[in-house]
C-alpha positions in Angstrom: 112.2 99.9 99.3 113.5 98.2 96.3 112.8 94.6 94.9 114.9 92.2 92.4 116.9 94.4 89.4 116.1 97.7 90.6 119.0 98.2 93.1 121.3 99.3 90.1 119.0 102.7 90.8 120.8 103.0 94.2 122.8 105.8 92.7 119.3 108.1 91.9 117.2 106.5 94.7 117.5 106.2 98.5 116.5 102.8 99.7 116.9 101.1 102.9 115.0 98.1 102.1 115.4 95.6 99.5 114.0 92.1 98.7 114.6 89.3 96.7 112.1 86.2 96.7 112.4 84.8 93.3 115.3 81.9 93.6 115.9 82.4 89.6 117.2 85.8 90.1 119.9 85.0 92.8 120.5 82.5 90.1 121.0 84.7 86.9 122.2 88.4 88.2 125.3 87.1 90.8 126.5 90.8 89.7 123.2 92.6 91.2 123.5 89.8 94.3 127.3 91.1 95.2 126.5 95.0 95.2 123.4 94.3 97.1 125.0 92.2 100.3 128.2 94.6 100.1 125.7 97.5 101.0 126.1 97.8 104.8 123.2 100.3 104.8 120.8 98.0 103.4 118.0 95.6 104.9 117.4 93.1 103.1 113.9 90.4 103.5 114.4 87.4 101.9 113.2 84.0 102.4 114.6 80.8 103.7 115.1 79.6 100.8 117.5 82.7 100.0 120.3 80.9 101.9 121.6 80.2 98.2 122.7 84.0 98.4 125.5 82.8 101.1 126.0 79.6 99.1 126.9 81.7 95.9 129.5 84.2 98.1 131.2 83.9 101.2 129.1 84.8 104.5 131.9 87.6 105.3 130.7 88.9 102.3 127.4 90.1 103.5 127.5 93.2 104.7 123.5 94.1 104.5 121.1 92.9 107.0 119.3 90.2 106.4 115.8 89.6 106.9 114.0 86.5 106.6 110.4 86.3 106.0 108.0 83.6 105.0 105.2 83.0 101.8 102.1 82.1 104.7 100.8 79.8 102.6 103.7 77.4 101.6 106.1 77.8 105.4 109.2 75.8 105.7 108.6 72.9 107.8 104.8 73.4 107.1 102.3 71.8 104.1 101.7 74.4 101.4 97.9 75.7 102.1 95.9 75.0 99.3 93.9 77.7 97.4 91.1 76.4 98.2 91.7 76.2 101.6 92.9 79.7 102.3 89.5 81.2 104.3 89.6 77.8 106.0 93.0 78.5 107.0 93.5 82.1 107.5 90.1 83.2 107.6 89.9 83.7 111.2 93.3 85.3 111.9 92.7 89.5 112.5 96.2 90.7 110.9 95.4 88.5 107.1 92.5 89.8 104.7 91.0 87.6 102.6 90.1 88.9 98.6 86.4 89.0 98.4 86.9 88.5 94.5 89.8 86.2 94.6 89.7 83.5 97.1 93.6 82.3 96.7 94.6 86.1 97.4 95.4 87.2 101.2 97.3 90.2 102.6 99.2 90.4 105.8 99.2 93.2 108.3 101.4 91.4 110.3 104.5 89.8 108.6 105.1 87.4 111.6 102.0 85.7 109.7 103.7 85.6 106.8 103.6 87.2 103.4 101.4 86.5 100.8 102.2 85.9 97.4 100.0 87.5 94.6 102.7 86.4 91.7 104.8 89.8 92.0 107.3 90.5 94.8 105.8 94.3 94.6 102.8 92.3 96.7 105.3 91.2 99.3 106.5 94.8 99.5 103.3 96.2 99.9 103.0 94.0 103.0 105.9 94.9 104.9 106.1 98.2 104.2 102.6 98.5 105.7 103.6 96.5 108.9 106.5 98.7 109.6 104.5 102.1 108.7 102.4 100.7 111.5 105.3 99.9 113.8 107.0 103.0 113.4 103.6 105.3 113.6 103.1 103.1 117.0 106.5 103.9 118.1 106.3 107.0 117.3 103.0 107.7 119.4 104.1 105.8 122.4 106.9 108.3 122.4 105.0 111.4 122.3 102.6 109.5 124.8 105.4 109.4 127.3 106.9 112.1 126.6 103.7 114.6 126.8 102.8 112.4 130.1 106.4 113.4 131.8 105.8 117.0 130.7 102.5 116.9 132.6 104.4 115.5 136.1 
């Protein structure tokens, strides 16, 4: 996984999964922005509000995948959630942890919740990388679940 300026490291590194959710960099590195949408091998989670990346090209242009995911706390459509009413709010949701220390701090172990922002997009990464270890480790188990089952028949 990769976030903002590091895809010129695509060369050295192998990464599937990029994202960009600060608006000001799909304003100031259009350069970074082309190479990353030409890269058919590459996911990449951005939010709603990352629609300016097809405004500033053409959508032929984009050859990634594109992902969108959402900041829990401010959803489009939705009033932002408050700091101070973030237990209120998520407190009682399963998949979204609460900082004991920090009360305007949450993390998401499902990203249909949402993504939490802790003022750095390696935050959001954390996040989704963790829901789709999980996805894939559950995949991966229903497979060997069946497939140890059919052995048995």
């Amino acid at each position: 996984m990769s976030v903002n300026g590091a895809y010129v490291l695509k060369g050295q590194l192998d990464f599937q999964l990029y994202i960009i959710v600060d608006i000001n960099f799909i304003d100031r590195r259009a350069d970074i922005l082309q190479a990353i949408i030409a890269d058919s091998e590459l996911t990449m989670f951005t939010t709603l509000y990352g629609k300016r990346i097809i405004d500033r090209s053409t959508l032929s242009a984009v050859c990634c995948l594109l992902a969108s995911i959402e900041d829990a706390s401010h959803r489009i459509y939705r009033p932002k959630v408050p700091d101070e009413n973030m237990e209120q709010h998520f407190g009682q949701n399963p998949h979204i942890h609460l900082s004991a220390t920090h009360p305007n701090i949450a993390f998401s172990t499902d990203i249909s919740n949402g993504v939490f922002n802790a003022g750095t997009v390696v935050f959001w990464a954390f996040q989704i990388l963790l829901f789709f270890w999980f996805q894939v480790a559950v995949y991966r188990w229903a497979r060997h679940d069946q497939f140890s089952s059919a052995t048995l028949l």
